[in-house]
Structure formats: structure tokens, C-alpha cells
C-alpha positions as CSV (number, residue, x, y, z in Angstrom):
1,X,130.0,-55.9,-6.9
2,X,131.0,-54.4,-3.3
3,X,132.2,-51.6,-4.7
4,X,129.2,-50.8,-6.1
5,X,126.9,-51.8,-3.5
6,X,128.7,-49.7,-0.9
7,X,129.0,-46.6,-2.9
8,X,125.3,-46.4,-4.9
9,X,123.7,-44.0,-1.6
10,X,126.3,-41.9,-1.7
11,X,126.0,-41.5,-5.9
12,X,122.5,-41.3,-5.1
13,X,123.2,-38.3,-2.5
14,X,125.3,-36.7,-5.0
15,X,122.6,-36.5,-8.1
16,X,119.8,-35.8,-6.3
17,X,122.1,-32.9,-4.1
18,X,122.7,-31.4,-7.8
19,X,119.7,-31.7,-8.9
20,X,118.3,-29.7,-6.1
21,X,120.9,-27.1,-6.2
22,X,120.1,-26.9,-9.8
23,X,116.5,-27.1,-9.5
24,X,115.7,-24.8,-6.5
25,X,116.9,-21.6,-4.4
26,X,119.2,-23.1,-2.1
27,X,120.6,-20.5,0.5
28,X,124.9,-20.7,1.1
29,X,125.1,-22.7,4.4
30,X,128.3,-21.1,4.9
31,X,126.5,-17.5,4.9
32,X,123.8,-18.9,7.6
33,X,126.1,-20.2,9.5
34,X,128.3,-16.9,9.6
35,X,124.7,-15.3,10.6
36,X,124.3,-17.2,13.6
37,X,127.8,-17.2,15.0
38,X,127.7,-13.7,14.8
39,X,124.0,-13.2,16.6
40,X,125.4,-15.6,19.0
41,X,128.7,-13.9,19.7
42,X,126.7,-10.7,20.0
43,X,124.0,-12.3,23.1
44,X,127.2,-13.5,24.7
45,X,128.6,-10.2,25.3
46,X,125.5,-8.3,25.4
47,X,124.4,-10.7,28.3
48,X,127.8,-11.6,30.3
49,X,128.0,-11.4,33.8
50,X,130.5,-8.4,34.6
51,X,133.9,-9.3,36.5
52,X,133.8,-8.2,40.4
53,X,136.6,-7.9,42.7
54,X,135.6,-10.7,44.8
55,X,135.5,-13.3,41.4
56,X,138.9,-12.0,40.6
57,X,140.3,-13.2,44.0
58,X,139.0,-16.8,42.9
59,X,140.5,-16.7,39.8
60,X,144.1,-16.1,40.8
């Protein structure tokens, strides 16, 4: 009866994750995620501080 008690949310998660993928227009997490990483790597450089000689010296 443990076994069953400790895994019935997680079958729960599972049907009603199914059904909704099914059911609905679910976008690809993985292609949203690729999205951001990209918009973020492109405000990092487009936003950087440039090198001078002076933070060079610190550096070394």
C-alpha cells in the first residue's frame, strides 16, 4: 500500500500532463528556452563593458 501511496501524484502528474499535451497547443519548452539563451547571449555582448589597458594590468 506504500508503494502506491507514494507514487499516485506522480501518476496523477503524468495523465493529466498527457492529457494536456493532447488536449491543447503546448509550445516545445526546449525551443523557448533556446529563444531566451540566445536574446540573452545577444544583450550580453551588445551591452559589455569594453577591455581598457588599465583593467588588463589587474588582470595579469
Amino acid at each position: 500500500m506504500g508503494l502506491i501511496r507514494s507514487y499516485f501524484s506522480f501518476v496523477c502528474g503524468t495523465i493529466c500532463g498527457v492529457y494536456v499535451a493532447q488536449s491543447y497547443n503546448v509550445p516545445n519548452i526546449e525551443k523557448v528556452a533556446q529563444a531566451a539563451y540566445s536574446m540573452a547571449k545577444q544583450m550580453e555582448e551588445r551591452y559589455r563593458k569594453t577591455k581598457t589597458k588599465s583593467m588588463e594590468d589587474f588582470q595579469d
